[in-house]
N, C-alpha and C positions, 0 to 999 in steps of 0.2 A: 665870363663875368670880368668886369674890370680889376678885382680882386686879385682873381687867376691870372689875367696877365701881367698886372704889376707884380707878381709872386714869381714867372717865369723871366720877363726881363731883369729885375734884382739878381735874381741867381746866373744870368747870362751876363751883367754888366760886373758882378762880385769875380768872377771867373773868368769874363774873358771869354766866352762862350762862343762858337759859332752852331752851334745846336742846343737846345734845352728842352730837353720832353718832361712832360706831366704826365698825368695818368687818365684812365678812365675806368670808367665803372659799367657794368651792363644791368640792365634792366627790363624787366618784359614788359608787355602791349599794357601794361594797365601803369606800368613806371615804379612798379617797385623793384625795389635792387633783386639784386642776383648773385652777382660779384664781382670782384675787381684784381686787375693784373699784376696786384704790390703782391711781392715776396721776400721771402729771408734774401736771398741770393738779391735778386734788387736793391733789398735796401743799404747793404752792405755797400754796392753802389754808389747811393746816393751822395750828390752835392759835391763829388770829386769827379775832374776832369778823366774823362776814359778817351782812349785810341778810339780810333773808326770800327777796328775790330772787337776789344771788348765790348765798346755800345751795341755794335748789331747781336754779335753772342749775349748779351749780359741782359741785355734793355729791351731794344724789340724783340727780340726772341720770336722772329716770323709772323709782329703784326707791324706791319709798315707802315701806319698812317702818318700822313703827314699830319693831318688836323690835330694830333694832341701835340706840336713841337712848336717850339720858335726859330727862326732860323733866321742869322748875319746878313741882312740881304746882300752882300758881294759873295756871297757863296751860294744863291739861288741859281737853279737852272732854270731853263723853260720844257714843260711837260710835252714831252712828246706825243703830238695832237692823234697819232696815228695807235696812239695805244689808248684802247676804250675802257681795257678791262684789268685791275690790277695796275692801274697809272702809279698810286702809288710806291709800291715796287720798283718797276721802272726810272723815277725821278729819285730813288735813294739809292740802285745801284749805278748811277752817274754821279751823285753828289758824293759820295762816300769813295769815288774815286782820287776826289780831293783830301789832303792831309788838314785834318778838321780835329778841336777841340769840344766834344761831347759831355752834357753833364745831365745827369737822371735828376729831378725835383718828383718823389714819391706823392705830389699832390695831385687827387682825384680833383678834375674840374671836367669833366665833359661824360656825360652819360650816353651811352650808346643802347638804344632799341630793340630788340630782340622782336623781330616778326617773320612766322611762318610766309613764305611765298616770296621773298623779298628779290630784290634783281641780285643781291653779291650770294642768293643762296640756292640762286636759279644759274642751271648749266643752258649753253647752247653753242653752236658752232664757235659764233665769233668769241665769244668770251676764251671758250676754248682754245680758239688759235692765238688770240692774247697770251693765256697763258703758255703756252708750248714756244711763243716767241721768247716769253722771259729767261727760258735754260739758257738760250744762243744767248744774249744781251749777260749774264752771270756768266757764262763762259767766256764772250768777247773781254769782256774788263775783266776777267781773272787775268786774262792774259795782258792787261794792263797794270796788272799791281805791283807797284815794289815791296810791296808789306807782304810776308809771306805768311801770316796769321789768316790778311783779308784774304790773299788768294785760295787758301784752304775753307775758308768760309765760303766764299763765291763757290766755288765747284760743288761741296755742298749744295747750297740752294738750287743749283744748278742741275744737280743731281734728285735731289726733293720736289722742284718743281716737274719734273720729268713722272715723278713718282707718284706726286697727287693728284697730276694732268688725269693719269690712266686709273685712280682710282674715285673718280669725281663723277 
């Protein structure tokens, strides 16, 4: 809504932003809520600039979307065409390789679907080897970081994604 986005660039333009996430909410096949990703830990977060490393431990907390974020566009990448599955993953461990000013705005504006069958809930080869690509691309930029917080995070993921590949 326009609402939401003038709520996210206010707090991106007050701060100096090159990232600002909101939130979302989940809801099932009929639209009504479910729940939503705010927490104590979040919101202690909220509306103060965090490192690349506390936003990814603190904020996404392993749901990567871009779609709840605003983002500086001279800090946009272009998505790597070649990854179909879990892109956005991919497009934040390249972005977060850059030294970026991160801020949490605990505003729900985007409801998310919940349906049985869906394609992010359906396994198959290619998704699959998306995924198994992303340990290597977590491991490549580990060994790109000069922040040794991101780099212990990176290996993590790197290590998780390995782990939920084989338990998927």
């Amino acid at each position: 809504s326009p609402l939401a986005l003038n709520s996210l660039l206010e707090c991106a333009v007050q701060n100096n932003a090159d990232i600002v996430r909101g939130e979302v909410s989940y809801v099932d096949e009929t639209g009504a809520y479910l729940w939503d990703n705010r927490t104590k830990q979040k919101t202690k977060c909220a509306n103060i600039p965090l490192s690349n490393a506390s936003f990814i431990s603190n904020i996404i907390c392993g749901k990567w979307w871009v779609w709840i974020s605003l983002y500086k566009a001279d800090k946009l990448l272009k998505f790597n065409e070649e990854q179909k599955f879990q892109e956005d993953i991919d497009f934040h461990i390249k972005l977060f390789s850059q030294k970026l000013k991160c801020v949490y705005l605990p505003l729900v504006f985007y409801s998310y679907r919940i349906r049985q069958g869906s394609l992010v809930n359906s396994i198959n080869k290619a998704s699959l080897y998306d995924s198994f690509k992303l340990c290597y691309t977590f491991k490549e930029y580990s060994n790109l970081c000069c922040d040794e917080s991101l780099m212990r995070i990176y290996h993590y993921y790197c290590i998780m994604m390995y782990y939920w590949n084989l338990h998927s």
